[in-house]
C-alpha positions as CSV (number, residue, x, y, z in Angstrom):
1,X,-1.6,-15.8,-16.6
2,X,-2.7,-13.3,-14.4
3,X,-3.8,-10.9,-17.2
4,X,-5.7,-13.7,-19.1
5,X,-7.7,-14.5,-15.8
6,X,-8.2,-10.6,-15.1
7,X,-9.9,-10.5,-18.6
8,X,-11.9,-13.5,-18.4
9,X,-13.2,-11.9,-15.2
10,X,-14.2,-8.8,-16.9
11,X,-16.4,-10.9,-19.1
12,X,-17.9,-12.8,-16.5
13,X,-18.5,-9.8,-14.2
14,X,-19.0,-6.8,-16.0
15,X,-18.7,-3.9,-12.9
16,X,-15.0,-5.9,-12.6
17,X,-12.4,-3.5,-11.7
18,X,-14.2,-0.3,-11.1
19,X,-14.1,-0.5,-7.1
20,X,-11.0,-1.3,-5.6
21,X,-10.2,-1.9,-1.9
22,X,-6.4,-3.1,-0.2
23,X,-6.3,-4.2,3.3
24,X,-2.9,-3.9,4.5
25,X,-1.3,-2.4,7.9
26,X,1.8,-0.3,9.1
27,X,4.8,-2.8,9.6
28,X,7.9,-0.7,11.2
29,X,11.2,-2.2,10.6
30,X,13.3,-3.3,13.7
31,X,16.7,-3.7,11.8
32,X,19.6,-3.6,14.1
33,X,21.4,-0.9,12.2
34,X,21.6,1.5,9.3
35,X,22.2,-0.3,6.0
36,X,25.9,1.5,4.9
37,X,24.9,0.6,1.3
38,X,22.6,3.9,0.1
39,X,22.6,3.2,-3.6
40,X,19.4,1.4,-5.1
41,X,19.8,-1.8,-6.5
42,X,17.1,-3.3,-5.8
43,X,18.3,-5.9,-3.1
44,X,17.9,-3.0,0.1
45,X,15.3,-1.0,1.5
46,X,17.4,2.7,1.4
47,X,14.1,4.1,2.9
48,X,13.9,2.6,6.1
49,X,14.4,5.4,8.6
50,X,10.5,6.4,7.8
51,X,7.0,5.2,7.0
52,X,3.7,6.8,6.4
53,X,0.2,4.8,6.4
54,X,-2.6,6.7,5.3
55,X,-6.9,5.7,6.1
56,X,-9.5,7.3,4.1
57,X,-13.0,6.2,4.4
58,X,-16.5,8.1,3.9
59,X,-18.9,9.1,6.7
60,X,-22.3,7.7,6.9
61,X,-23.3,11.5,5.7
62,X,-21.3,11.4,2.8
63,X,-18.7,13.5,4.2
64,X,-14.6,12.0,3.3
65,X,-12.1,11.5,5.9
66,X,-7.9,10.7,6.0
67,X,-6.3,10.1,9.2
68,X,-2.8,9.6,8.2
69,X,-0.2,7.5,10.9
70,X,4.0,8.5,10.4
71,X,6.8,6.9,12.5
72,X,10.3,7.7,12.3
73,X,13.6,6.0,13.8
């Protein structure tokens, strides 16, 4: 369904697609412990102890800038 609609889109709109832009915004995880289950399988997140958010955007004079955000346990 999704691809169907994407292409009927691409007829309707013909610049479709060629800009993208995500909003999202750097969630930590409280858990109350370490997950003793390291092994993916899909049901854990076995990369909790870390995050990394990165913001690039370009100046008014053309000029690119990243200001990237970490956190750690």
């Amino acid at each position: 369904m999704f691809y169907a609609t994407a292409n009927e889109l691409k007829t309707l709109l013909p610049n479709y697609g060629e800009s993208l832009a995500i909003d999202s915004k750097a969630i930590q995880s409280f858990a109350n412990h370490r997950n003793k289950h390291t092994k993916r399988d899909g049901r854990d997140d076995v990369d909790d102890d870390y995050g990394v958010k990165s913001y690039k955007d370009e100046r008014e004079d053309g000029t690119l800038w990243e200001k990237i955000v970490r956190w750690s346990e």
